[in-house]
C-alpha positions in Angstrom: -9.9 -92.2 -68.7 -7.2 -91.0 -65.9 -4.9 -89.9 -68.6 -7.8 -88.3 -70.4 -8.5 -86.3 -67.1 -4.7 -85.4 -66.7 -4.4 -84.4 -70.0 -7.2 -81.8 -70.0 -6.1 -80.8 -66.5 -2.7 -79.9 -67.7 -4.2 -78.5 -70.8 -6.0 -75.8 -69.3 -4.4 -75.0 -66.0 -0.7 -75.6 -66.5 -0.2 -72.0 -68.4 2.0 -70.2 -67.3 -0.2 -67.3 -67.7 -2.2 -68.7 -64.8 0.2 -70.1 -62.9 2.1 -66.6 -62.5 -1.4 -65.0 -62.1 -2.2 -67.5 -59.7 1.6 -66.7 -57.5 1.0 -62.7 -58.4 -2.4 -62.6 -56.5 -1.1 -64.9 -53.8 1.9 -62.8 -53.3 -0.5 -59.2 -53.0 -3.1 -61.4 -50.2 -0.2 -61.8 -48.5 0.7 -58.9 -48.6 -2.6 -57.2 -47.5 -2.8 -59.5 -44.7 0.0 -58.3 -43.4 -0.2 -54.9 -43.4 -3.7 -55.1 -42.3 -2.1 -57.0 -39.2 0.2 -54.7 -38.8 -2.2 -52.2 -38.5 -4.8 -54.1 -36.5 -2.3 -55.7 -33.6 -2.7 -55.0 -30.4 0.8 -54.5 -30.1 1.3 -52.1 -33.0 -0.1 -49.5 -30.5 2.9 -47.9 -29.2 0.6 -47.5 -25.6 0.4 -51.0 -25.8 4.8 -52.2 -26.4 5.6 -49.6 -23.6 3.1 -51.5 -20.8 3.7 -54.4 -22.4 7.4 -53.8 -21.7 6.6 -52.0 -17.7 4.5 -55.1 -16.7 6.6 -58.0 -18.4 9.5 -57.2 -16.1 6.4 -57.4 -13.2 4.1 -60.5 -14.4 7.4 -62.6 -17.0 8.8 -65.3 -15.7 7.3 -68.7 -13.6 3.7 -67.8 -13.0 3.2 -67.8 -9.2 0.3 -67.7 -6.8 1.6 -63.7 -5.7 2.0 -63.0 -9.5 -1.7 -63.5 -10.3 -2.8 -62.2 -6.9 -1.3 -59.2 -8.3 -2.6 -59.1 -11.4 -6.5 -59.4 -10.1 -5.8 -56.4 -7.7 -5.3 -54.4 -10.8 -7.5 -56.1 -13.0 -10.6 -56.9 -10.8 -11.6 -53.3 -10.1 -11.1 -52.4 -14.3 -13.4 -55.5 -14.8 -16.5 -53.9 -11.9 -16.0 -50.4 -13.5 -15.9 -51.6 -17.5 -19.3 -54.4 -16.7 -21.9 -52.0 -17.3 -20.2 -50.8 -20.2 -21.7 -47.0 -19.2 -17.9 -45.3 -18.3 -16.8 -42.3 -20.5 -14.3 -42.6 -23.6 -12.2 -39.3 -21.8 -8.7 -39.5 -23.5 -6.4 -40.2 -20.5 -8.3 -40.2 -17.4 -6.9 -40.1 -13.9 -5.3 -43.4 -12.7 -5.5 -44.7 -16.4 -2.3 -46.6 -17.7 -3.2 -46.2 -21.5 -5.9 -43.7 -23.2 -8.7 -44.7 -21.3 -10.4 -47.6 -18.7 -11.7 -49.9 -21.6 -7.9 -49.9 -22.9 -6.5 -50.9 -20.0 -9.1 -53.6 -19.4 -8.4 -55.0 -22.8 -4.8 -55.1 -22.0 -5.3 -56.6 -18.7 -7.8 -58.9 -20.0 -5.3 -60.1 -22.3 -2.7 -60.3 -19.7 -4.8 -62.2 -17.6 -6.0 -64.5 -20.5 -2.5 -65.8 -21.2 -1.6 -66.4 -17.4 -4.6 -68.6 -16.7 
């Protein structure tokens, strides 16, 4: 019975018709994935690698006590201004590190994530 099932197994799936349709469709989801990835990131924004860049030489290193002291004074009054969710989408506002407050809260929230 075993051999029966191998046989009919290997019969219709070991084609190599399949099998290179199979590694063709595999190959373009990779693909796609990747460029939508690269697309998506939040690093792909070129905003983004610059701070990311400013505040690693700032927060890198052995996380101390000071560091996330730090970190909270910049990220604490983002997090009171961005609760009620009622600020303005104005493309580079005063005081603003990238295009506007929700940005930078996402990129401090993120910050902040990987430090804890």
């Amino acid at each position: 019975m075993v051999k029966l099932i191998s046989y009919e197994w290997q019969k219709h799936f070991r084609k190599g018709t399949i099998i290179i349709a199979i590694l063709l469709f595999s190959i373009m989801n990779i693909g796609k994935i990747y460029s939508i990835y690269e697309r998506e990131a939040l690093l792909s924004n070129p905003g983004w690698k610059e701070l990311y860049a400013e505040q690693y030489h700032t927060f890198g290193g052995r996380i101390t006590n000071a560091k996330i002291k730090q970190l909270m004074t910049i990220f604490q009054p983002m997090e009171n201004q961005t609760a009620e969710h009622t600020l303005s989408f104005t493309y580079r506002p005063e005081g603003t590190w990238l295009s506007n407050v929700y940005e930078d809260w996402n990129f401090f929230f993120a910050t902040a994530l990987f430090i804890q």
